[in-house]
Backbone as CSV, one residue per row, in Angstrom:
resi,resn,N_x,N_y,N_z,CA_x,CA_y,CA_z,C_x,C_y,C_z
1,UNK,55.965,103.309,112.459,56.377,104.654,112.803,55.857,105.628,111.757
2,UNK,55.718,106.970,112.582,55.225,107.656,111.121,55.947,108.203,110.322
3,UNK,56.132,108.986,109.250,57.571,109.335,108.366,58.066,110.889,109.537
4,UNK,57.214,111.571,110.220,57.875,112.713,110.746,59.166,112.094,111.842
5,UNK,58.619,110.890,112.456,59.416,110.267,113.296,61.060,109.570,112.390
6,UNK,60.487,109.384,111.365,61.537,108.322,110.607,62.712,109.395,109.796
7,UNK,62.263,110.369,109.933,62.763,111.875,109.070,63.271,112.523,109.960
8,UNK,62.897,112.095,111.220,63.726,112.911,112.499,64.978,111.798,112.553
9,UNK,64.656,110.630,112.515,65.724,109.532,113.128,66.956,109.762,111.800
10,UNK,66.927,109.991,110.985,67.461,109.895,109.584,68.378,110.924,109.855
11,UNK,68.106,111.845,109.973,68.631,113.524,110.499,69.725,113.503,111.581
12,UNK,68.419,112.369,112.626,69.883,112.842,113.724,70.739,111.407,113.595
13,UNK,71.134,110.322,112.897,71.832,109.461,112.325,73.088,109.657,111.425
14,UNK,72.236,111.062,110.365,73.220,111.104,109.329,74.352,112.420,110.237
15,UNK,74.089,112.748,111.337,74.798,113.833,112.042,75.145,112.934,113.391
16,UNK,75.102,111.871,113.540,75.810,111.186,113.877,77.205,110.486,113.662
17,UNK,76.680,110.080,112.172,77.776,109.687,111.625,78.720,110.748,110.600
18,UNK,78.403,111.584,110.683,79.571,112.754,110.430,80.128,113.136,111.508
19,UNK,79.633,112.914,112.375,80.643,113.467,113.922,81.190,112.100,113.823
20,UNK,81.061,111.388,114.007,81.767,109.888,114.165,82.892,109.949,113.164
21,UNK,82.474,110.493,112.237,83.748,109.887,110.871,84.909,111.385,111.338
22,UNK,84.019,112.704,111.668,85.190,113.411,112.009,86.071,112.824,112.811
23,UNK,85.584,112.591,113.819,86.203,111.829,115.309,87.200,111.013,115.041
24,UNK,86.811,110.474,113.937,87.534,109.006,113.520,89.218,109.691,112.981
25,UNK,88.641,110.547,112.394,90.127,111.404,111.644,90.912,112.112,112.260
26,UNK,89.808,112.464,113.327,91.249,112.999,114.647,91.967,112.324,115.275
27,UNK,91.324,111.369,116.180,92.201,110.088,116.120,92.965,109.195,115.217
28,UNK,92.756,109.200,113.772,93.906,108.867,113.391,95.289,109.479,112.888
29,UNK,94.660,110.935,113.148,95.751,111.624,113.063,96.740,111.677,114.057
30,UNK,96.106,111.558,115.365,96.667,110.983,116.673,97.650,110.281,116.980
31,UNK,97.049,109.051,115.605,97.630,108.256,115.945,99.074,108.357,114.785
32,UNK,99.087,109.009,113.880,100.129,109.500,112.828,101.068,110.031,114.028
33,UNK,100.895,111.173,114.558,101.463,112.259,115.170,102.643,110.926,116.626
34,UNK,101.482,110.546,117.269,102.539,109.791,118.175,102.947,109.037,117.842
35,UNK,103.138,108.073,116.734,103.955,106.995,116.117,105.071,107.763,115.497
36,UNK,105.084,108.447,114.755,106.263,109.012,113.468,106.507,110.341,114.041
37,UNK,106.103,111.346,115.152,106.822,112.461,115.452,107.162,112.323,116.911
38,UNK,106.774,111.641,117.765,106.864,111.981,118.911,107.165,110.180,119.660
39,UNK,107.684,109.711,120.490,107.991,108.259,120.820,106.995,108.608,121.896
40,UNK,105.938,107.245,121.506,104.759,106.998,122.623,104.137,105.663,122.680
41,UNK,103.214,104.929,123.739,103.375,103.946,123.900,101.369,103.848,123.544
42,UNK,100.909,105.047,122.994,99.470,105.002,122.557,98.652,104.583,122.042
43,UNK,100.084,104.097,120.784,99.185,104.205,118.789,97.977,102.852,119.101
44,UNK,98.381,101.856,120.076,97.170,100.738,120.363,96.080,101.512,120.354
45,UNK,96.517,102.170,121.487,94.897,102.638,122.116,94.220,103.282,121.372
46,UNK,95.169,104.577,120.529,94.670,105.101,119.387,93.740,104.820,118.309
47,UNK,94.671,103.918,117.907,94.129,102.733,116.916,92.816,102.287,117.092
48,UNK,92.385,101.430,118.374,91.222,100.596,118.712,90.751,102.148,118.697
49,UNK,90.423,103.240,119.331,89.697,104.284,119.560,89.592,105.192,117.969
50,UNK,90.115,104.669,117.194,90.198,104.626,115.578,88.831,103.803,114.995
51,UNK,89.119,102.654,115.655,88.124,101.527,114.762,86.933,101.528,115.939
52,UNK,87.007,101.711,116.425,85.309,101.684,117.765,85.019,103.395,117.091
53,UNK,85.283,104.056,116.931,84.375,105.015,116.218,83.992,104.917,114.658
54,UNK,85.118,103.944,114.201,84.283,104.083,112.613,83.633,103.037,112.690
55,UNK,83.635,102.182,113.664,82.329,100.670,113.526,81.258,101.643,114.111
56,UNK,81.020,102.570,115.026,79.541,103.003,115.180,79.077,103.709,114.102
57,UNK,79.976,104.785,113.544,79.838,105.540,112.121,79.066,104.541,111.348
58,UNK,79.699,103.182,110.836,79.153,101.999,110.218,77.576,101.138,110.838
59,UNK,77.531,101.099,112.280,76.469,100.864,113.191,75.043,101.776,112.207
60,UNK,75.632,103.244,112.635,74.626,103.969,112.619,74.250,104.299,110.933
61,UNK,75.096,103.823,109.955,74.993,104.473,108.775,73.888,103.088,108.119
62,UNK,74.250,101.959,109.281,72.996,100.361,108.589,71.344,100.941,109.347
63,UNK,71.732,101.472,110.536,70.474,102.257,111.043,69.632,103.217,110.112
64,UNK,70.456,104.356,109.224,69.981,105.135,108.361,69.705,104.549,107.380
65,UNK,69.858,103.279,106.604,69.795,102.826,105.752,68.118,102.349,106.229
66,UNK,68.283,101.296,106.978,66.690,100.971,107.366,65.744,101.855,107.550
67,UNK,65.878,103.229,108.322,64.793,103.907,108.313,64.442,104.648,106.835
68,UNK,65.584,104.927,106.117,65.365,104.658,104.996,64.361,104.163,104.268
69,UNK,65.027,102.814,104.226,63.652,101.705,103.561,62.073,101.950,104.052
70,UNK,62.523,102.314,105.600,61.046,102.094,105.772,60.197,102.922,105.703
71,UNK,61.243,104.310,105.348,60.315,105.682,104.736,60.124,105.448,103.477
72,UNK,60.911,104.651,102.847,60.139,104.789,101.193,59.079,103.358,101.060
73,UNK,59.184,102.527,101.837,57.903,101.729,102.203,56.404,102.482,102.472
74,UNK,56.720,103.338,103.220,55.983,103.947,103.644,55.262,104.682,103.049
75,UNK,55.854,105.582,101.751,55.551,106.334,100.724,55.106,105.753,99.887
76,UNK,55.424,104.487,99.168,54.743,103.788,98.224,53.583,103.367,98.762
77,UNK,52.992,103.378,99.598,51.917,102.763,100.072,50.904,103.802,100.140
């Protein structure tokens, strides 16, 4: 790949995973709010919809890491 491509993927990865990690904090605030203020039968669903957004956050942050590497591969060469 060439680095303009690998510098685009990096970009839209690392703004991936800031929307992801926001996401992640709304839902667990979610999940604060219907457990301890309000009686609801959610906090599961919450929860899993807690951890399936911070495992892609995590997905995509091993993605940025590689294109990473392979832009500074790329540069040393």
């Amino acid at each position: 790949m060439n680095t303009d491509n690998l510098k685009a993927r990096m970009e839209d990865y690392s703004r991936f995973i800031i929307t992801l990690l926001i996401l992640s904090v709304y839902f667990y605030l979610g999940t604060i709010i219907t457990t301890y203020l309000t009686e609801s039968n959610h906090e599961v669903l919450m929860m899993g919809l807690t951890s399936l957004s911070m495992g892609a956050a995590f997905f995509f942050t091993l993605r940025w890491k590689k294109c990473r590497q392979a832009l500074q591969d790329q540069e040393s060469q």
